[in-house]
N, C-alpha and C positions, 0 to 999 in steps of 0.2 A: 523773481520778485515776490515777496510778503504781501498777505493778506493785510490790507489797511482793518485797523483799530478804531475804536469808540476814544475820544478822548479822556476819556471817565479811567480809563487803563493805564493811561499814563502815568508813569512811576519817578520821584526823585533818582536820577545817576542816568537815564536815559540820554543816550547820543544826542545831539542837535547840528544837523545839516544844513550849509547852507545850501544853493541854489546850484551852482556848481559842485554839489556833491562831496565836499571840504566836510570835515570836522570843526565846529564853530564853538561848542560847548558842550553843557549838560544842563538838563532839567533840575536847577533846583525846586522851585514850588509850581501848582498850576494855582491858576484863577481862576474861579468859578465858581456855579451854584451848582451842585450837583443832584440839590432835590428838584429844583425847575430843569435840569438838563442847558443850562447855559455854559458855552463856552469864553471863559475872556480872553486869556493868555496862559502865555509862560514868563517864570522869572527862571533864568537862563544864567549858570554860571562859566565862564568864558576862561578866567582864570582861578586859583586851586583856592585864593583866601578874598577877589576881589569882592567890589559890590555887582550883584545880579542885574541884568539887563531885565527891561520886560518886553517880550512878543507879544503883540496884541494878537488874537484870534486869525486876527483876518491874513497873517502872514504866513501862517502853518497851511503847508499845500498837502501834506501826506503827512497820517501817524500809521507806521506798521511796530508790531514788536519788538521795543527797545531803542526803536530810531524815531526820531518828529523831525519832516522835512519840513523845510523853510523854503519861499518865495524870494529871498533876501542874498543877496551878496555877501562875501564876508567882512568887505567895507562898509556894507549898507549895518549890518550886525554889530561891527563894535560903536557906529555911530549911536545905537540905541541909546534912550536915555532908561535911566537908572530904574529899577524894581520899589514901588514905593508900599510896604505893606499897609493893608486896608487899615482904617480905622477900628478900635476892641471898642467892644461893649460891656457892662457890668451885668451880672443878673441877680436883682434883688429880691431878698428872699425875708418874709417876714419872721422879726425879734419871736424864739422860743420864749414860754414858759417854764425851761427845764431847768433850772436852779442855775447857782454856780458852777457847777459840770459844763453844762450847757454853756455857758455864758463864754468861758474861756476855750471851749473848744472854737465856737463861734470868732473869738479874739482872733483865736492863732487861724482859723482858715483865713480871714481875711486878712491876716500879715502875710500869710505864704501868699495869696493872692495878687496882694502888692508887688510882691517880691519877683516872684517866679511867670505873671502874666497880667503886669501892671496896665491896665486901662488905657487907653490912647483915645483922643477927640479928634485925630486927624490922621492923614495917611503920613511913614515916616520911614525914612533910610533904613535897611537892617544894620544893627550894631557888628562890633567885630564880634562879639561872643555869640549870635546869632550866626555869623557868618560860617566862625569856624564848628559850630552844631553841625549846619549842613553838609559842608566838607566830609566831617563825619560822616554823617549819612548816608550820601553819595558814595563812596569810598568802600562801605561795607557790602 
């Protein structure tokens, strides 16, 4: 048997067991604080493009190396509901005095910002183009 793990170790592609020892998924994302050392869950992916389930904390009975055991059935696991990611924050940053240079560089960070890690007020479904990132991820 494997030395249990710090949660903090836990990696995207990681196994996920159910209770009877089954294969139930992979670890897409964890949740958590990991400057305060809080645990919350997992967002768990079950199939290869679906939406991520989320495991709360409290259902993870064992992390060793590469594997997160679950307290869960594999009925109880696909019942899960859905991975909702957290609500984004902005961080604002006071208008330079650096001329026009400045100005348009300033422009274009926050069009890429828009674009590439657009602000959210609320927790929300991952998209498919999220989804299949992670696929990738896990995969490599």
């Amino acid at each position: 048997m494997a030395d249990p793990v710090s949660w903090l170790m836990i990696e995207t592609g990681w196994k996920v067991l159910a209770a009877d020892g089954s294969e139930v998924g992979e670890v897409d994302e964890v949740a958590g604080d990991d400057t305060e050392d809080i645990f919350d869950g997992l967002a768990i992916a079950t199939t290869a493009l679906g939406k991520p389930r989320y495991v709360p904390a409290e259902q993870v009975t064992q992390i060793t190396d590469g594997v997160v055991h679950l307290s869960l059935t594999p009925e109880q696991v696909s019942a899960l509901g859905e991975y909702l990611e957290p609500a984004t924050t902005a961080e604002i940053e006071p208008d330079s005095k650096g001329g026009l240079g400045e100005s348009i560089r300033s422009e274009l960070r926050e069009l890429e910002g828009d674009v590439l890690a657009p602000t959210q007020r609320r927790e929300h479904s991952m998209n498919i183009w999220r989804r299949i990132a992670f696929f990738f991820r896990r995969i490599r």
